[in-house]
C-alpha positions, 0 to 999 in steps of 0.5 A, a space after each residue: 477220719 473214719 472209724 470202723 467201731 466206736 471203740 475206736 472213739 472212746 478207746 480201750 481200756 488202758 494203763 495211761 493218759 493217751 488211748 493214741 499214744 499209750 495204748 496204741 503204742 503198747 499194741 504196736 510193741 506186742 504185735 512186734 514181739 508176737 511177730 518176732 515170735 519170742 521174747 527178744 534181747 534188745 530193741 531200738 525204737 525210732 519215733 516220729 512226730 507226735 510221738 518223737 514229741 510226747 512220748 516220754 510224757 505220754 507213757 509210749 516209752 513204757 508203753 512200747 516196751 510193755 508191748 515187747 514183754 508181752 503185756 496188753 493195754 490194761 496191764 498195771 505191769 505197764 507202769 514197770 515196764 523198764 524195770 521188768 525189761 531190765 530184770 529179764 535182761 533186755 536192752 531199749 534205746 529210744 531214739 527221737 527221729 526230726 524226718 516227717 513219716 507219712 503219719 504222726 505216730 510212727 514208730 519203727 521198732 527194731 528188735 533182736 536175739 541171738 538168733 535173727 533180728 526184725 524191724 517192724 513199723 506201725 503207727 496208732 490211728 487212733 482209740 488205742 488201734 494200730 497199724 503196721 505198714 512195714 515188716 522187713 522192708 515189705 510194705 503191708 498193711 496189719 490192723 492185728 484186728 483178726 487172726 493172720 498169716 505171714 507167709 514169706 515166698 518167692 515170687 512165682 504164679 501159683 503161690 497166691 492160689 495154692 495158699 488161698 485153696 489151703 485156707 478155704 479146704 479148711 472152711 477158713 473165710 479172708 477178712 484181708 489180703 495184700 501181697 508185697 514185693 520188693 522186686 519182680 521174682 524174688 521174695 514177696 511177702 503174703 499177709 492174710 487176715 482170717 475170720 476165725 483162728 488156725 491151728 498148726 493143721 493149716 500151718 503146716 499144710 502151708 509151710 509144705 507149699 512150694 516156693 513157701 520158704 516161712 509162715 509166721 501167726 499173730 493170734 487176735 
């Protein structure tokens, strides 16, 4: 396996035994709820392999729920995760799944309000990073290493450079970019991770595009 910083090797700091399994867990949970874009009601949590495994002696219950309430790898809060979830009124299932995942920390998130729903997969790679490869059924891949962009749209020509020409008119750099789709001419999905941090000018220069139907941020 290679690493890209030796953070990734000695891992950040944290709350728990397990930089893979407690940190990277808890970044999976935060990144949910940053893209789901508020504190949600309920969540269900499917696990795999290692994670199925471990994760009530690893803190990667906690640590997921953690994540959802917003609260980083160094929390102490962490610790109480259940109890504050519970006193904000949100509901949690975990649910250890026996089918092999491509990786062996996966977990797929479900998550939800009264307003819509969303359902994430992301896997911890190892030092307390993460990965996500799913949103929604989009195959993606988000490290939430930078600033990103989310940018839900049709499938049409022109998007991909109409998006790319609006980033670069305000001196913004691409670190990463993938787009997904389920099927040719429908909806697709644009991820875009940038160097520096945007602000709502770009955000709503974005929104206006044609054939951009939602734009969503995570914030590093």
């Amino acid at each position: 396996m290679k690493y890209r910083s030796v953070f990734e090797i000695i891992g950040p700091v944290m709350i728990g035994p397990s930089s893979s399994h407690t940190a990277g867990a808890a970044r999976i949970g935060r990144v949910a709820r940053d893209l789901f874009g508020r504190q949600p009601e309920w969540a269900k949590i499917h696990l795999y392999g290692s994670f199925a495994e471990t994760y009530k002696g690893h803190g990667t219950d906690v640590a997921i729920i953690g994540g959802l309430l917003d609260y980083d790898t160094f929390d102490e809060r962490i610790k109480t995760a259940f109890e504050d979830a519970t006193a904000l009124g949100m509901t949690f299932e975990f649910i250890p799944e026996e089918e092999e995942a491509e990786h062996p920390n996966t977990a797929k998130i479900r998550i939800g309000d009264s307003q819509g729903e969303m359902e994430l997969v992301g896997i911890s790679i190892g030092g307390g990073t993460m990965e996500v490869t799913e949103l929604n059924g989009f195959p993606l891949r988000l490290s939430g290493h930078f600033p990103a962009l989310l940018v839900v749209h049709h499938d049409r020509s022109g998007v991909i450079a109409n998006v790319s020409n609006a980033i670069a008119s305000q001196g913004m750099n691409i670190a990463h970019m993938e787009v997904g789709r389920k099927e040719k001419g429908k909806m697709a999905l644009m991820v875009i991770e940038i160097d520096q941090m945007f602000d709502e000018t770009l955000i709503n220069e974005l929104k206006s595009l044609p054939n951009v139907t939602q734009v969503s941020t995570l914030a590093n």
